[in-house]
C-alpha positions in Angstrom: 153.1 179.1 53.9 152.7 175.2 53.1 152.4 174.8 57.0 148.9 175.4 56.9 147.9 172.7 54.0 149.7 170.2 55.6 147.3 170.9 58.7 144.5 170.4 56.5 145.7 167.2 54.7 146.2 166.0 58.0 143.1 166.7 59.0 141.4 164.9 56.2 143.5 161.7 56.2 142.7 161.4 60.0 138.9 162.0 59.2 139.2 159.4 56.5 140.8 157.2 59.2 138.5 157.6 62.0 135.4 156.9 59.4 137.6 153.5 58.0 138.0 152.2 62.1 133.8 153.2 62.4 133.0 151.0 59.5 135.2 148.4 60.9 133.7 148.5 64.1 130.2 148.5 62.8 130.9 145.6 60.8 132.8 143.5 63.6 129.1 143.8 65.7 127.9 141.7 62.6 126.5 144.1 60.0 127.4 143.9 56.4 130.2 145.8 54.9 127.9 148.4 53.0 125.9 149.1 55.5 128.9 149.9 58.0 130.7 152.1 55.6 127.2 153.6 54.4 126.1 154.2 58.4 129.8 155.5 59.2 129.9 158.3 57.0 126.1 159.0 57.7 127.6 159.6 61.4 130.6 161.4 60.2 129.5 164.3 57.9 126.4 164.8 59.7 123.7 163.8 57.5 120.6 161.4 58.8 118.7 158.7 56.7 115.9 157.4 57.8 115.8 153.9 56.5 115.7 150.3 58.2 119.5 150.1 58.5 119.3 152.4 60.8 117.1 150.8 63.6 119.5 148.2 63.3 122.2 150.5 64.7 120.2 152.4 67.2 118.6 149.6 69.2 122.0 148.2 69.5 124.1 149.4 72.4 127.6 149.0 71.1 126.9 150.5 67.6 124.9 153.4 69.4 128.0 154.0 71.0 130.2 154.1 67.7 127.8 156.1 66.1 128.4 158.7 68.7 131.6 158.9 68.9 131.6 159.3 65.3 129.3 161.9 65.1 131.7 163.8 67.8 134.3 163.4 65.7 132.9 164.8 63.1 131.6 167.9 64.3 135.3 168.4 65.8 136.7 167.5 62.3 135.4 169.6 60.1 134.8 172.6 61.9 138.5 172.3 61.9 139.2 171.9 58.4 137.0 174.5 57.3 138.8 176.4 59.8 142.3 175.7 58.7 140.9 176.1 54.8 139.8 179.8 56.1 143.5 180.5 57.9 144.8 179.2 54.7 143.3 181.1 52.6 143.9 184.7 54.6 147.3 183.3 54.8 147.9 183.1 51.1 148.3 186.7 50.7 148.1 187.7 46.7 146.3 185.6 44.0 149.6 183.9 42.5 150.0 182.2 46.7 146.2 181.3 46.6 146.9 179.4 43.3 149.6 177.5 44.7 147.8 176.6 47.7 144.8 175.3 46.3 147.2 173.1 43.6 148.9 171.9 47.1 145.7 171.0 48.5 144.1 169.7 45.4 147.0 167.3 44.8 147.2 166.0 48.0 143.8 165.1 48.3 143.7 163.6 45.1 147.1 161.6 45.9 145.2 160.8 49.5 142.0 159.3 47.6 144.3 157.3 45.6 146.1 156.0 48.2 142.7 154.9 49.5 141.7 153.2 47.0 144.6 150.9 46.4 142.9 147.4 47.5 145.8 145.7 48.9 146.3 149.4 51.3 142.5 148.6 52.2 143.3 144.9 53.2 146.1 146.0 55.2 144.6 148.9 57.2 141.6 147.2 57.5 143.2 144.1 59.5 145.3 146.2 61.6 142.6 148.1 62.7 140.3 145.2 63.0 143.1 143.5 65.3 143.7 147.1 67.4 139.9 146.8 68.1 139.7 143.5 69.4 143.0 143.6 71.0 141.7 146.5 73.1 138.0 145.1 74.1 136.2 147.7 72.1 134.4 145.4 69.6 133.8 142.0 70.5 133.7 140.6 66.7 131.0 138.1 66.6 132.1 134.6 65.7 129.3 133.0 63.2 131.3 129.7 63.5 130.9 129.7 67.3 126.8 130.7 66.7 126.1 128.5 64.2 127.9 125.8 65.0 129.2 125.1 61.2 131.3 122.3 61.5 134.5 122.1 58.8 133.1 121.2 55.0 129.2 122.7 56.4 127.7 125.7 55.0 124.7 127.6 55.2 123.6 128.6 51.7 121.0 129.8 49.9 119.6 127.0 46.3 117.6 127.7 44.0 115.5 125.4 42.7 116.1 124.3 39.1 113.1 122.5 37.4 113.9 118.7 36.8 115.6 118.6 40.4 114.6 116.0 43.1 113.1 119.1 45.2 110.8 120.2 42.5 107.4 119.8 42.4 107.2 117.5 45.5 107.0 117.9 49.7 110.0 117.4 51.9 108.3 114.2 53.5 108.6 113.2 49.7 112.2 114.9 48.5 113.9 114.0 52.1 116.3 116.2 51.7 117.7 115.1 55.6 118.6 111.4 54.0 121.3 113.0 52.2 122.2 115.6 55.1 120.7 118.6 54.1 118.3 120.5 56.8 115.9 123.0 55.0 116.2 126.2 57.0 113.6 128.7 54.9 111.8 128.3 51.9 111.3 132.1 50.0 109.1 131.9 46.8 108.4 135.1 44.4 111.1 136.9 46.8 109.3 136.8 49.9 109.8 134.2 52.4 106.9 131.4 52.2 108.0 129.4 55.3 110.4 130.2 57.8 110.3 127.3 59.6 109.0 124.5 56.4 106.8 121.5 57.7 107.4 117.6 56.1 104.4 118.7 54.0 105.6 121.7 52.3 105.8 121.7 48.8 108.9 123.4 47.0 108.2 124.4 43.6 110.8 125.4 40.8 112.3 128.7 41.5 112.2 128.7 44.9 114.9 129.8 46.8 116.3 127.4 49.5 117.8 128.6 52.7 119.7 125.6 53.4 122.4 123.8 56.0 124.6 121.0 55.2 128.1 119.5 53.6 128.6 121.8 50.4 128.7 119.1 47.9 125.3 117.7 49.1 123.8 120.9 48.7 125.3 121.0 44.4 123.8 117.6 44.1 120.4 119.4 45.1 120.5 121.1 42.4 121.7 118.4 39.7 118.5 117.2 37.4 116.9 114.0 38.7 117.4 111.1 37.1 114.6 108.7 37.0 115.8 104.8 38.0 115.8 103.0 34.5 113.6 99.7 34.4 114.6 96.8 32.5 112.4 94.9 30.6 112.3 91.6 31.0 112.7 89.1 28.1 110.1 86.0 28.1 
């Protein structure tokens, strides 16, 4: 009688699987984590948002194709668990044997979600299946190294712009942020982006937010207060 429970526990942990490797796989094409796991079990169970996210995935052919075969998947899926859950229940006979199933079934899951949960489990699974899928060929993961060209100790970071700093309140023909090797990739001011590609004679005010390429430590100093050269007086 526990034959049939097992079935369905199996069928959920495989579901749960299958929606980890489409998350993976969305995010190895270069999407963020959230929106991966958020687009996965959108695909999964069925259930269609209409939001931004999900042009991203639809005009590109290698998430297109994930999300297919995870919608597959998840019509086969369930309509086998509920099928199982049905068999299981006919099964079960008297009231005191549907009892014990559903405690069975409850547990399990409950122990399964658990499981899940545990972070170091996540880290573990996620890099196995993250190797499977490159070792196969069926993601390429994109390398933002490679694309960017980020040389060891460079970043690309987002400032903002503290008043008192160098930056504030004066042009980058003024500031020159490239003297101390910092390139100025995007300027965004009141949360919308004020220049994507900023001119010499763009002027950054306080609070804006910096999109910004260069050695990490170079891009802190931006943000230390400026301190004015101290003039000497001269005695007669």
């Amino acid at each position: 009688m526990i034959a049939p429970v097992i079935a369905l526990l199996v069928i959920a942990l495989v579901s749960l699987l299958v929606v980890r490797v489409g998350s993976t796989a969305l995010m190895m094409t270069g999407i963020s984590w959230d929106t991966a796991s958020f687009q996965a079990y959108s695909a999964f169970f069925g259930v269609g948002f209409t939001t931004k996210e999900t042009e991203l995935v639809v005009n590109h052919p290698v998430r297109r194709r994930i999300i297919r075969d995870l919608i597959l998947a998840g019509n086969v899926g369930l309509t086998s668990a509920l099928a199982t859950l049905i068999v299981t229940l006919l099964q079960s006979g008297s009231g005191g044997n549907t009892v014990l199933m559903l405690g069975w079934l409850i547990g399990g899951l409950v122990l399964m979600l658990f499981i899940s949960r545990l972070s170091w489990f996540q880290k573990v699974l996620d890099h196995i299946i993250q190797r499977t899928l490159e070792r196969t060929g069926v993601v390429r993961a994109l390398d933002y190294e490679l694309l960017l060209r980020i040389q060891h100790g460079y970043v690309v970071s987002e400032i903002e712009v503290p008043q008192g700093t160098y930056l504030a309140g004066r042009t980058l023909r003024e500031s020159r942020p490239w003297d101390r090797g910092v390139v100025i990739l995007a300027i965004k001011r009141d949360g919308k982006t004020h220049s994507g590609i900023p001119a010499r004679d763009d002027m950054i005010q306080a609070g804006d937010v910096l999109t910004a390429y260069g050695k990490e430590s170079a891009l802190q100093a931006m943000t230390q207060p400026f301190e004015q050269p101290e003039t000497k007086n001269k005695e007669p």
